[in-house]
PADO-169683 format. One record per residue (C-alpha): x, y, z; residue in one letter; residue number from 1. Coordinates in steps of 0.5 Angstrom, whole numbers, always signed. Example, Ala and Ser with C-alpha at 12.3 -4.5 7.8 and 13.67 -1.06 7.14 Angstrom:
2
<r <+25 -9 +16> "A" 1>;
<r <+27 -2 +14> "S" 2>;
REM end
This chain:
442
<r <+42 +62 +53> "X" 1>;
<r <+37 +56 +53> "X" 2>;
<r <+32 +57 +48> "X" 3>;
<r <+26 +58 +53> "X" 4>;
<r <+30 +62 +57> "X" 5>;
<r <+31 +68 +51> "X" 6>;
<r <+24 +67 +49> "X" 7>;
<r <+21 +68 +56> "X" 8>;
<r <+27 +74 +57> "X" 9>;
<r <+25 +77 +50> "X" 10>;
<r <+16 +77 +52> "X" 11>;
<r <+18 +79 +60> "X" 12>;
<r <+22 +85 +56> "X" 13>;
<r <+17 +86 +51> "X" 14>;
<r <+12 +87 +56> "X" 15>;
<r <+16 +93 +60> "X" 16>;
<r <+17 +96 +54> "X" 17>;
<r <+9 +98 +54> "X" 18>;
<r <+9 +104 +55> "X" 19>;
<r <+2 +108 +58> "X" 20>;
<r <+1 +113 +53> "X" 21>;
<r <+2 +108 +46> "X" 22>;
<r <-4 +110 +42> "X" 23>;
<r <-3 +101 +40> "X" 24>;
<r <-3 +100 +47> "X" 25>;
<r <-10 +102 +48> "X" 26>;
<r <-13 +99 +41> "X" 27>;
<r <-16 +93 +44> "X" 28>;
<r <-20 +97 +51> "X" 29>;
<r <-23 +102 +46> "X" 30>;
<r <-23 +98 +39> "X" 31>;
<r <-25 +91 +41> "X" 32>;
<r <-27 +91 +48> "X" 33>;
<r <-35 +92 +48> "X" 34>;
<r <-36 +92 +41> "X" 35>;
<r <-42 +88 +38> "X" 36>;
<r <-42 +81 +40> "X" 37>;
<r <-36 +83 +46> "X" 38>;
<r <-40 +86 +50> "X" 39>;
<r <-41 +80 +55> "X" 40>;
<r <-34 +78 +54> "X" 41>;
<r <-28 +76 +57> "X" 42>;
<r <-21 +79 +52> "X" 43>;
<r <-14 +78 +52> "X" 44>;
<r <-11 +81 +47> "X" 45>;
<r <-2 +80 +46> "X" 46>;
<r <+1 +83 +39> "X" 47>;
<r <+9 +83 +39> "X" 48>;
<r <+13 +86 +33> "X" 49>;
<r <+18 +80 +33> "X" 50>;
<r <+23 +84 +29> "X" 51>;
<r <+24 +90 +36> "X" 52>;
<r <+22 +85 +40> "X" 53>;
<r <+17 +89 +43> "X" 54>;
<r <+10 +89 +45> "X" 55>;
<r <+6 +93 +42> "X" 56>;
<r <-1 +92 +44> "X" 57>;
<r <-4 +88 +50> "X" 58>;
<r <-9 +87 +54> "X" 59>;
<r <-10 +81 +60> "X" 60>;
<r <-6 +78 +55> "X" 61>;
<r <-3 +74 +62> "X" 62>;
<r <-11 +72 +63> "X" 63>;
<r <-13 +64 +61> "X" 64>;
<r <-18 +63 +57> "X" 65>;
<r <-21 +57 +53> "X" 66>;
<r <-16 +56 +47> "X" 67>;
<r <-22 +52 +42> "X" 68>;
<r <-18 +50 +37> "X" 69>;
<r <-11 +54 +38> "X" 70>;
<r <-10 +48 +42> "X" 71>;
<r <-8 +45 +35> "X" 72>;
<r <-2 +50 +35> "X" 73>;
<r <+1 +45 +41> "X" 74>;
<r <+0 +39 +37> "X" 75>;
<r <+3 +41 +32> "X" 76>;
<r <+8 +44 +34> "X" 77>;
<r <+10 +37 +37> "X" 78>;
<r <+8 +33 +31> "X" 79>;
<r <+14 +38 +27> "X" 80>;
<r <+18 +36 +33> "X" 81>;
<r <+18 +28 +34> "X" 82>;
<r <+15 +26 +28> "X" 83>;
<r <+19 +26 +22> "X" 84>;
<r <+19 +28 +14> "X" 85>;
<r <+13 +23 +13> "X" 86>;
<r <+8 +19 +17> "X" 87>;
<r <+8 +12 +22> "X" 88>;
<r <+4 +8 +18> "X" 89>;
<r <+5 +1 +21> "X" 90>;
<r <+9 -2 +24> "X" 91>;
<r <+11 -10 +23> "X" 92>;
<r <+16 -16 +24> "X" 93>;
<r <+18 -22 +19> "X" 94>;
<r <+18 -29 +19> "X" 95>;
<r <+19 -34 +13> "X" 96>;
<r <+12 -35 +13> "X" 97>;
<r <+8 -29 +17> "X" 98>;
<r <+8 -21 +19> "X" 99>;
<r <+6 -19 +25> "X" 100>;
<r <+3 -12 +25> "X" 101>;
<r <+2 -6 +30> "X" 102>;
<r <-2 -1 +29> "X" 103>;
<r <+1 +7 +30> "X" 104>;
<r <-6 +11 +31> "X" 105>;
<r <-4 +14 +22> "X" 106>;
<r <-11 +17 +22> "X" 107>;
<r <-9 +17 +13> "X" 108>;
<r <-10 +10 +12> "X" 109>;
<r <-15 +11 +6> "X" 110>;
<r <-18 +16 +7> "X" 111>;
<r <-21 +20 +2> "X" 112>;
<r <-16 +26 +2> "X" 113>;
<r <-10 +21 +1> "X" 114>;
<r <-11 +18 -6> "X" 115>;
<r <-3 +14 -5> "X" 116>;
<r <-4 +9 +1> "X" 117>;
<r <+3 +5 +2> "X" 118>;
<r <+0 +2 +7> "X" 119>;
<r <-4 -1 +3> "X" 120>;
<r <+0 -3 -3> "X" 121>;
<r <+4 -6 +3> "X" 122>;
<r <-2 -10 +5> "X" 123>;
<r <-4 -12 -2> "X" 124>;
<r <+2 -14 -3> "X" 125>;
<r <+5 -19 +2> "X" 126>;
<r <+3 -27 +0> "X" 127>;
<r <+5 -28 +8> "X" 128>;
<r <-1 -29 +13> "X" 129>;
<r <-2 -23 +17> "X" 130>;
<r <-4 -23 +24> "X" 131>;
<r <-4 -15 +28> "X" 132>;
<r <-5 -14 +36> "X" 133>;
<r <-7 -6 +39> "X" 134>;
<r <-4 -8 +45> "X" 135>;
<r <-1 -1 +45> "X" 136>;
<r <-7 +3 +45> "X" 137>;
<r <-9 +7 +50> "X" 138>;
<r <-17 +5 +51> "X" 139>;
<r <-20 +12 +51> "X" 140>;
<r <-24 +14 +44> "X" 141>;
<r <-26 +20 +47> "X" 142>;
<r <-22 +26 +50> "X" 143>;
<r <-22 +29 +57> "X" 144>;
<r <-29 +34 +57> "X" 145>;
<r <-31 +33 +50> "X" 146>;
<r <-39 +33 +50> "X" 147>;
<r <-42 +27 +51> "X" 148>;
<r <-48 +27 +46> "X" 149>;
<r <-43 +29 +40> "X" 150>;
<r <-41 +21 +38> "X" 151>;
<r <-45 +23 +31> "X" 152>;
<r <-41 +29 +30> "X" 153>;
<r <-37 +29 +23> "X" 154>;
<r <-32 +33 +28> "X" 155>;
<r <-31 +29 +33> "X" 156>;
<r <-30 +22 +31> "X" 157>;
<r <-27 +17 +35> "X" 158>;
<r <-20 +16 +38> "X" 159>;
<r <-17 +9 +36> "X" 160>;
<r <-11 +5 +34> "X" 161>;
<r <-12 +3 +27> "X" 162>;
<r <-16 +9 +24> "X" 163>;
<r <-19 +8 +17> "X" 164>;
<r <-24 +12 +13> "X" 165>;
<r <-23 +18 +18> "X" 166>;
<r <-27 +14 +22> "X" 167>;
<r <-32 +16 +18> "X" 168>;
<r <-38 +14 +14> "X" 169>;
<r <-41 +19 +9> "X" 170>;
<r <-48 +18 +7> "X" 171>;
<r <-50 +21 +0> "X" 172>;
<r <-58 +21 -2> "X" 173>;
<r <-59 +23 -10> "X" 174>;
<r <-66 +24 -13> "X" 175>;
<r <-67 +22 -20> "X" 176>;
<r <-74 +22 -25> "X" 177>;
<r <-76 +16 -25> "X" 178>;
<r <-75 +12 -33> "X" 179>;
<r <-83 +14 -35> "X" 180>;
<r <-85 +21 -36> "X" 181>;
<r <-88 +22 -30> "X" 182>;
<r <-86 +28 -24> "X" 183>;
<r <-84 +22 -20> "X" 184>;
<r <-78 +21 -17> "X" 185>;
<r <-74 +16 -14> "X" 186>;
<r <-69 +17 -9> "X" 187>;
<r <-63 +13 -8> "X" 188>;
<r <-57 +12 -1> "X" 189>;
<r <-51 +10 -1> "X" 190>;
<r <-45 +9 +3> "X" 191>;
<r <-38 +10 +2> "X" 192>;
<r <-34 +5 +5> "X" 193>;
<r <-40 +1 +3> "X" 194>;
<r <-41 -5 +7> "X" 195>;
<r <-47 -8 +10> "X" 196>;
<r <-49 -3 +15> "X" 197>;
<r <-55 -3 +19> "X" 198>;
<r <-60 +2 +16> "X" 199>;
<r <-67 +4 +19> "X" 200>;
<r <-70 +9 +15> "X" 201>;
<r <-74 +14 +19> "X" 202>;
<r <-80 +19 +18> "X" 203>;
<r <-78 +26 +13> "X" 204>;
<r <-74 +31 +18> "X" 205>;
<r <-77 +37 +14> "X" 206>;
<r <-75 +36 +8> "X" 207>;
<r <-67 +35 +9> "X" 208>;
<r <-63 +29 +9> "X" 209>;
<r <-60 +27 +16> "X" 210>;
<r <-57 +21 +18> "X" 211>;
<r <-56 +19 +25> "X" 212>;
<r <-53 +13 +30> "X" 213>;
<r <-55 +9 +35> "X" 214>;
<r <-50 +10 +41> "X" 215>;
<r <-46 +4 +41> "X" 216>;
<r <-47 +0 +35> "X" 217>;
<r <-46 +1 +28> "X" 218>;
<r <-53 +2 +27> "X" 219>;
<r <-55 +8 +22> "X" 220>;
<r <-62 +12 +22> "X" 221>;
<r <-63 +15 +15> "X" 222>;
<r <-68 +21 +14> "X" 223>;
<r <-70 +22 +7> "X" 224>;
<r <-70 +29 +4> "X" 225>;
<r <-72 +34 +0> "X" 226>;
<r <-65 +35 -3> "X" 227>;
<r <-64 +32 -11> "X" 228>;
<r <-55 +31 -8> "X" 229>;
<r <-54 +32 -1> "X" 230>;
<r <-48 +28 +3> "X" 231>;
<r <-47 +27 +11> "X" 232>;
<r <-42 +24 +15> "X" 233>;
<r <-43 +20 +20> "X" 234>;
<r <-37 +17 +26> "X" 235>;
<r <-37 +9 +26> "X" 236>;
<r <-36 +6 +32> "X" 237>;
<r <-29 +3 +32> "X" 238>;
<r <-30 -3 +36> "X" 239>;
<r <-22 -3 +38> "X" 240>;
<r <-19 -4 +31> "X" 241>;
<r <-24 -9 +30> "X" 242>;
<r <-29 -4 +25> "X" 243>;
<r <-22 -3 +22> "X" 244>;
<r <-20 -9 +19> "X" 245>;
<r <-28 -11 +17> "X" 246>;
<r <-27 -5 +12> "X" 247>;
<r <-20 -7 +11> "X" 248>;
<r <-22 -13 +8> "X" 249>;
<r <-28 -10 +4> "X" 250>;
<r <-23 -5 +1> "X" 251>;
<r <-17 -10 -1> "X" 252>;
<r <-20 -18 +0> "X" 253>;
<r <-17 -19 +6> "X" 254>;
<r <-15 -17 +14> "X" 255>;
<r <-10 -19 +18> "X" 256>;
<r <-12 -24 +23> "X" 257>;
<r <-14 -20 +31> "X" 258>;
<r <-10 -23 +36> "X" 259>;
<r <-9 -22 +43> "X" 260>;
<r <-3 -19 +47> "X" 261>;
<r <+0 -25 +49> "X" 262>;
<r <+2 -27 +41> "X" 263>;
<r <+5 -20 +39> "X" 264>;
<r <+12 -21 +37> "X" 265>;
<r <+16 -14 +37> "X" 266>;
<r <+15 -10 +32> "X" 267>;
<r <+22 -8 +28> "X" 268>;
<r <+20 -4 +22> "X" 269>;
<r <+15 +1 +20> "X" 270>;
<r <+12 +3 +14> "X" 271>;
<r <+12 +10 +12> "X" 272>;
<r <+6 +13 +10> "X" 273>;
<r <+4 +21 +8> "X" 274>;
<r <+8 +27 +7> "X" 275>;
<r <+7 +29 +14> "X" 276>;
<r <+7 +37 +13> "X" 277>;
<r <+1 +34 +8> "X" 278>;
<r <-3 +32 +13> "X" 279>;
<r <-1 +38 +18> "X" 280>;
<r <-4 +43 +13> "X" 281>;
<r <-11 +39 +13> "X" 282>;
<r <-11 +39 +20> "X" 283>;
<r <-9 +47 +22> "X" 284>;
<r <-14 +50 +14> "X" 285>;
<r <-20 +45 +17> "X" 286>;
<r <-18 +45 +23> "X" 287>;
<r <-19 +38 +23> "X" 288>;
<r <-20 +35 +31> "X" 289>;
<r <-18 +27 +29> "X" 290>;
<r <-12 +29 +26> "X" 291>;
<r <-10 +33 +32> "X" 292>;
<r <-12 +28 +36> "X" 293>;
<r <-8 +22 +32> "X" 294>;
<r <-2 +26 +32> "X" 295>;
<r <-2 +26 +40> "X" 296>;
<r <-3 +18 +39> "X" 297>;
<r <+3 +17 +34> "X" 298>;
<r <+8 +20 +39> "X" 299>;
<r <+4 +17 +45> "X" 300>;
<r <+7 +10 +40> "X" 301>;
<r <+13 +14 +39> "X" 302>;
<r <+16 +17 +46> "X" 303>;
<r <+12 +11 +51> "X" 304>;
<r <+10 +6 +47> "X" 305>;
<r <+3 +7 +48> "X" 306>;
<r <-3 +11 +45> "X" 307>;
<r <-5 +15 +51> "X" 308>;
<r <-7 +22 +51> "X" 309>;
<r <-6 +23 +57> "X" 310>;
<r <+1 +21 +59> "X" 311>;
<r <+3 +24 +52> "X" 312>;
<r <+0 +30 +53> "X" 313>;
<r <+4 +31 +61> "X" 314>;
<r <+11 +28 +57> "X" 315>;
<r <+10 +34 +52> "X" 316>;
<r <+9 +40 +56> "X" 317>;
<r <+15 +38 +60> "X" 318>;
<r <+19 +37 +55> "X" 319>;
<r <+17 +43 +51> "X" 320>;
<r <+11 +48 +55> "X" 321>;
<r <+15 +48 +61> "X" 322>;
<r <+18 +56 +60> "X" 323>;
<r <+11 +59 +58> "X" 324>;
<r <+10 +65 +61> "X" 325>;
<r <+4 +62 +65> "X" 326>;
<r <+3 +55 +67> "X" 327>;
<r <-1 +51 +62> "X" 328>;
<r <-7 +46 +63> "X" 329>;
<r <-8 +41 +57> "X" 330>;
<r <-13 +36 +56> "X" 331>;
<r <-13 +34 +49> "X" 332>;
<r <-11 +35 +42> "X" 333>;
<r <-15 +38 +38> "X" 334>;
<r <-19 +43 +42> "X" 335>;
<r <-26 +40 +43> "X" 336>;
<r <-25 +40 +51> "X" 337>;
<r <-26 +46 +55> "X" 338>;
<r <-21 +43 +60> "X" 339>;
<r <-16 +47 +55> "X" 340>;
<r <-14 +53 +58> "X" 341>;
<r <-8 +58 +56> "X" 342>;
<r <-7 +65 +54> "X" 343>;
<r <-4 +69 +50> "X" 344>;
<r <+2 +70 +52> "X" 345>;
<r <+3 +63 +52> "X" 346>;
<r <+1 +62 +44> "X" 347>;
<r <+6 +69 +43> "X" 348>;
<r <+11 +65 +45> "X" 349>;
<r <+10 +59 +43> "X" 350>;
<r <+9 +62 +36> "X" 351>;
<r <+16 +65 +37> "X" 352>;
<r <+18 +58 +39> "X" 353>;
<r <+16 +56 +32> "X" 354>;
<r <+18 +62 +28> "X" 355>;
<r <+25 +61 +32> "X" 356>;
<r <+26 +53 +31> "X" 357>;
<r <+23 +52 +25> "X" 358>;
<r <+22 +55 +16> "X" 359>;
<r <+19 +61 +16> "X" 360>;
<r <+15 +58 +10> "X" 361>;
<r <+14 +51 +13> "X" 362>;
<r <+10 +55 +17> "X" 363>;
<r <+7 +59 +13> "X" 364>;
<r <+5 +52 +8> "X" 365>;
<r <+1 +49 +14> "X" 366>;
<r <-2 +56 +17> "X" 367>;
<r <-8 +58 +13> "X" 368>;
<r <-7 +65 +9> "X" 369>;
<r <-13 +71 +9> "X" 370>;
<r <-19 +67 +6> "X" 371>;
<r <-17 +61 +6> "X" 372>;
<r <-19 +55 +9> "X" 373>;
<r <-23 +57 +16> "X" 374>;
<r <-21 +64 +15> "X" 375>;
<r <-26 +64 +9> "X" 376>;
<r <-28 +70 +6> "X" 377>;
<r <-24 +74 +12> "X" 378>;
<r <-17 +77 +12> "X" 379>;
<r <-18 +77 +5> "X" 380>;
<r <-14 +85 +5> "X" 381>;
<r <-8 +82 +8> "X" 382>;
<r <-8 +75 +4> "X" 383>;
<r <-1 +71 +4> "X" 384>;
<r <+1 +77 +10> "X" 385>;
<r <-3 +73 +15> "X" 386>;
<r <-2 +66 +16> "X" 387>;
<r <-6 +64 +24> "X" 388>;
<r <-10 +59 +26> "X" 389>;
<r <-17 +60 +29> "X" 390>;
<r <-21 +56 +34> "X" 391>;
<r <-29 +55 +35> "X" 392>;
<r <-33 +53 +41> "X" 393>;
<r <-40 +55 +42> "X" 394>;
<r <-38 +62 +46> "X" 395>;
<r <-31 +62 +46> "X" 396>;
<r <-27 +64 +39> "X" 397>;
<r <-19 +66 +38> "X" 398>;
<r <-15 +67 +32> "X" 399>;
<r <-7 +67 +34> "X" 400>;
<r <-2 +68 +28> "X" 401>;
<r <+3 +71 +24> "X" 402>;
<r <+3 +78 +20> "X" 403>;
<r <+7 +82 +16> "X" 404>;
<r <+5 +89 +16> "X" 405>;
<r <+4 +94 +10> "X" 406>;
<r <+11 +96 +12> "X" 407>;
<r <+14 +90 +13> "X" 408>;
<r <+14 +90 +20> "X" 409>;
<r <+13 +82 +23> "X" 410>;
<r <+8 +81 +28> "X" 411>;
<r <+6 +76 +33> "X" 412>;
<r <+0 +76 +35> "X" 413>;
<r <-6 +72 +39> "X" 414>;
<r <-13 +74 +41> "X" 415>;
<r <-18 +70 +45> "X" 416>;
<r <-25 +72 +47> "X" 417>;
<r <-29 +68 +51> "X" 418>;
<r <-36 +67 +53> "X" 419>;
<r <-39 +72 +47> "X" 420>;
<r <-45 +73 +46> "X" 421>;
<r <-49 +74 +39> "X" 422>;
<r <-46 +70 +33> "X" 423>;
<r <-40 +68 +32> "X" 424>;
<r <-40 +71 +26> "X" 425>;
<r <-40 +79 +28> "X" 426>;
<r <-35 +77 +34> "X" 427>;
<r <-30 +75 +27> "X" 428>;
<r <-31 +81 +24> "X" 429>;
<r <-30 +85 +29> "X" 430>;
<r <-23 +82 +30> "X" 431>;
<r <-21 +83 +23> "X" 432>;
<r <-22 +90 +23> "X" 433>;
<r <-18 +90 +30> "X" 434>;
<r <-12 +87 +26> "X" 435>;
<r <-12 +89 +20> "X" 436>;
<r <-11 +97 +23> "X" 437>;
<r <-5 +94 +25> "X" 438>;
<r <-4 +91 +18> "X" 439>;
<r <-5 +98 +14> "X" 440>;
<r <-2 +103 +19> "X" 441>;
<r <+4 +99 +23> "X" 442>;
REM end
């Protein structure tokens, strides 16, 4: 029988194995449903003993909800799929006298959490003129219902061909004493990278360091603060690739030459980057959303030849999503958008998917474990039992995973709550004390 059959037969069995009276079945109405910060809340809730093939727990887990960042867990499992042991890091052709290079959207070009840059060794190295073409991008550097004032967010930088930094400026401030003996101090701001960015300094925000952007342009507004060290980072306008190879030429003394379409030759070798599961743990620890987003444009590069999200994102769900119990609206890859909607029994089976196709361990490598990443000072009971991924919108939060129980039993779970009132941080508390009842007591 194919895969997404007996996965769907395994979750349609487990559901009719509910039974009416199993105290576990009615934990999440009594334990979570109208608690504090849920009182105003939509719930679902699926927990699955993977080992029976039973549900033990569900409550509207057929219901759709805003996944946040559990979109990521859709993205991640296609990167798994199709992009291999390590990282497309660009691609190239030869002749006796030039490269001709081609982005492929690889968000690790120096970046600062990736020390070994073999695409940039590759680039120091040759003695050949280089000229590179994004006749292959899609165009679109924001995702589809992402809000449209968080172009300075250090989460949502843009989309684009050629990333490198992150997309990202981080802007430091350091205050020193001046070299007499007076009280007097001096503060002093920095970039990195550092290049000749427009810089206006703007009157104090209360004491804190800020630094924001002009919408369109790569113009910087600092506001000196009060902290002796404090950093902020800060999305750059990407201007196609042209940003990029202006930092390019910053960092190692020179840059491919930009060329239109029409001079592109075919790109017939690619160099590999980074260790892919290496950037696959940032992205689901820190839930990472240009990391997730990249990664549907490396295999947009891949499967279509072009970085389009959108053609990409309805590729994979026919090729991999269309089994899921309910139909899936996918919008983009990391979750920022609130067109996302899927529900638990959907990631259920998608974790299941995973669990079947791929090493336990692998997983458990990239899945953040209790208290660790954006799992920070929760779960710290069940520790390397848990290993899940969160999601966070203003109202909307989710945590779907793996758990091994104190008995050692190995549960599937997903648990999404929409429109919570209150903090999210009293929502938190109270699905961990959810699930860690089933981690003592199943």
């Amino acid at each position: 029988m194919p895969l997404t059959k007996l996965l769907h037969c395994f979750l349609v069995a487990g559901f009719g194995l509910l039974a009416s009276c199993s105290p576990w079945a009615r934990l999440a109405k009594n334990n979570l449903a109208g608690k504090d910060g849920l009182q105003t809340a939509h719930l679902g809730v699926l927990v699955v003993d993977a080992d029976k093939n039973k549900t033990i727990c569900d409550y509207q887990s057929e219901k759709l909800f805003i996944p946040a960042s559990n979109t990521k867990l859709l993205s991640l499992y296609a990167g798994l799929k199709l992009l291999g042991d390590s990282l497309p890091g660009i691609a190239y052709t030869e002749t006796n006298d030039s490269i001709y290079l081609q982005p492929t959207g690889d968000p690790t070009l120096l970046h600062p959490k990736f020390r070994h840059q073999p695409v940039i060794d590759f680039l120091r190295n040759s003695n050949k003129d280089m000229v590179i073409s994004d006749e292959n991008w899609g165009g679109k550097i924001y995702g589809s219902g992402w809000p449209w004032d968080d172009f300075t967010a250090d989460y949502a930088p843009e989309k684009s061909a050629l990333p490198v930094y992150g997309n990202l400026v981080k802007w430091t401030q350091v205050i020193e004493k001046t070299d007499d003996d007076s009280a007097q101090t001096e503060a002093f701001v920095y970039s990195e990278p550092e290049i000749s960015w427009k810089v206006k300094f703007t009157p104090a925000n209360n004491g804190r360091f800020s630094v924001s952007r002009d919408r369109n342009e790569n113009i910087f507004y600092v506001s000196e603060g009060k902290e002796i060290l404090k950093s902020v980072e800060v999305p750059f306008v990407t201007n196609g690739i042209l940003s990029a190879l202006d930092l390019l030429r910053e960092s190692i003394g020179k840059a491919p030459l930009y060329v239109p379409a029409a001079s592109v030759r075919k790109a017939d070798h690619l160099v590999r980057s980074q260790p892919a599961d290496s950037m696959f743990a940032i992205m689901m620890h820190e839930s990472d959303n240009f990391f997730a987003e990249q990664t549907i444009l490396m295999i947009g590069n891949q499967l279509l030849g072009a970085m389009d999200t959108e053609k990409t994102i309805d590729t994979l769900a026919k090729m991999f999503f269309t089994g899921m119990p309910q139909k899936l609206r996918w919008a983009d890859g990391s979750g920022l958008s609130r067109y996302n909607l899927v529900s638990p029994q959907d990631l259920v089976w998608l974790l299941q998917k995973m669990k079947a196709e791929f090493p336990e361990q692998r997983l458990y490598n990239i899945l953040p474990a209790g208290n660790e990443g954006t799992l920070a000072g929760l779960y710290k009971e069940a520790g390397a039992n848990l290993h899940a991924k969160t999601g966070t919108l203003n109202g909307q939060l989710a945590l779907s995973g793996y758990l091994t129980t104190q008995k050692g039993h190995h549960l599937l779970f997903s648990v999404m709550v929409n429109n919570h009132s209150g903090p999210a941080s009293a929502v938190r508390r109270q699905l961990e004390k959810f699930l860690l009842k089933f981690y003592r007591e199943y």
